[in-house]
N, C-alpha and C positions, 0 to 999 in steps of 0.2 A: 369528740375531742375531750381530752381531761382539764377538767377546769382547774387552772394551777393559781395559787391565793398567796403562794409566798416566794421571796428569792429561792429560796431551797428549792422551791419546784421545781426550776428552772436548769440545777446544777446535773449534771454528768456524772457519774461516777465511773471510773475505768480501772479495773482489776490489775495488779500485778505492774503497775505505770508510773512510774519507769524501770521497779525493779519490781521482784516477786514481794509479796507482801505491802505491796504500796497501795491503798484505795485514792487514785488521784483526783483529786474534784475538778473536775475542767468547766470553766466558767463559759467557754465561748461561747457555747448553747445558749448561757443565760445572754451573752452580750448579742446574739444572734436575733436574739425577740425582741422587736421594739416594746412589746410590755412591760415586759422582763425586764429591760435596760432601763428604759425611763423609770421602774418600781425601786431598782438597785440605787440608781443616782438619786432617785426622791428621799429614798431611807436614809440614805450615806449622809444626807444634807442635815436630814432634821435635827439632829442633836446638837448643829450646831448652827439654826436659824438665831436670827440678830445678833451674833456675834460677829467682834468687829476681828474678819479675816482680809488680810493684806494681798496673800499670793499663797497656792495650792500648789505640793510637791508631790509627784508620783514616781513611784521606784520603778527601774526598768522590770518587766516589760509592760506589762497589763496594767499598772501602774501610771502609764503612760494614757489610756483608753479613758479611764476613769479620772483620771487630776484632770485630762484635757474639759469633759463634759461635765464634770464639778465647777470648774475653774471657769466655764464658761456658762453655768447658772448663776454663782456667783459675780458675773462680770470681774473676776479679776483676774490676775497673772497666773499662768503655767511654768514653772520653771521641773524638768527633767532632772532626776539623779540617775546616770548612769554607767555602765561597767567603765572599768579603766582604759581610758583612748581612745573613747568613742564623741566625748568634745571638740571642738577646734578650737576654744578659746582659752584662755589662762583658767586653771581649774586647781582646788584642794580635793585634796582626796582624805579619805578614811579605809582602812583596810579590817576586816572582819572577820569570827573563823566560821566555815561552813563545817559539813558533816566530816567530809575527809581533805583538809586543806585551808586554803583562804584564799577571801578574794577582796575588791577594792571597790568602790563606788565615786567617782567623782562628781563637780558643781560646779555650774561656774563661779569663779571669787567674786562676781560682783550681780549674780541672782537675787540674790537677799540682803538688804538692806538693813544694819543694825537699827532693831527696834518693831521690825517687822513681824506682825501675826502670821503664821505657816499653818495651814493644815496638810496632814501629811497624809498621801495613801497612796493604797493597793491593794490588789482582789484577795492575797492570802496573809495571814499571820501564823506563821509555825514557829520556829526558832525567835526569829524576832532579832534576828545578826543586821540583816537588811537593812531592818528599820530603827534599829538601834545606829548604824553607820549614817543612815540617812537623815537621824536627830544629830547626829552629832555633829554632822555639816553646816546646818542650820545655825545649831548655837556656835559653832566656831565663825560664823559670818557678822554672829549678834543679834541674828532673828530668834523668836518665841513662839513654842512648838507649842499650838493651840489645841491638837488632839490627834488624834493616829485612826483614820475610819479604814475597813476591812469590809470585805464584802465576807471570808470565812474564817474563822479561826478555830485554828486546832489545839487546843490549849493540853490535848498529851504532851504538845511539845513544848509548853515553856512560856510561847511568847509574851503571851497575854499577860503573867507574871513579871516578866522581865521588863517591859515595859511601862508595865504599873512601877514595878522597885525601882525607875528613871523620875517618876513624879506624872507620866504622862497619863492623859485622859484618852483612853483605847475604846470603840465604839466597832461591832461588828453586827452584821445583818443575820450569821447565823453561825454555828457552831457542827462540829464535828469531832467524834470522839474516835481514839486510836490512831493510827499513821495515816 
């Protein structure tokens, strides 16, 4: 067996996915190891050991996996950002542009408490629309977006960037270059 020593070890890569020219990282291999898992959520955590975090937000999908088992080392709240209609309770939404189009994320209006610490995440950072939508949420509720963790980021595309130029503190376990 290969002895694997970092998250990177752990990722997938699939040729041509979803379109030709795409190298997609598929994380679920990595979420599929409990080593893997537990080493991702340990990493994701440490940069922001004894800070004071209120409630952790994870972007739909995978986003979801990860804010649940942060948010519950942390002992605190999970609150979900996700696609438009998929709530049942009174929700704000933000709408964002994708590659070819746009789309919307909503929250519910009364997840976040103004004055509330937020750490926000999710397994990828490319564009940074997402998580850009999903800061903005945040501060329209009055909570305080305490840093952005990533399990990859692809910073050909921007995000990392984009997100810095919002004022935010971005933390990612590993990097990948090209699309």
């Amino acid at each position: 067996m290969i002895q694997k020593n970092s998250v990177q070890d752990y990722i997938r890569t699939i040729v041509d996915f979803p379109h030709e020219g795409i190298m997609f990282r598929d994380v679920t291999t990595l979420f599929s190891d409990p080593r893997g898992f537990r080493m991702a959520i340990d990493q994701m955590l440490l940069p922001y050991a004894g800070m004071a975090i209120d409630k952790v937000i994870g972007l739909e999908a995978r986003g979801f996996i990860l804010g649940g088992a942060i948010a519950h080392q942390l002992t605190k709240g999970f609150v979900p950002v996700r696609k438009k209609g998929k709530l049942p309770g009174t929700t704000i939404s933000e709408e964002y542009q994708l590659e070819y189009g746009q789309a919307v994320v909503e929250i519910h209006d009364d997840a976040i408490q103004p004055g509330e610490r937020v750490l926000l995440v999710d397994d990828l950072l490319a564009t940074g629309g997402t998580a850009e939508a999903g800061i903005k949420l945040v501060e329209r509720l009055g909570g305080q977006i305490v840093g952005c963790a990533f399990i990859v980021d692809l910073p050909d595309l921007g995000g990392r960037a984009r997100l810095e130029g919002m004022g935010m503190d971005v933390h990612a376990l590993c990097a990948y270059e090209g699309l």
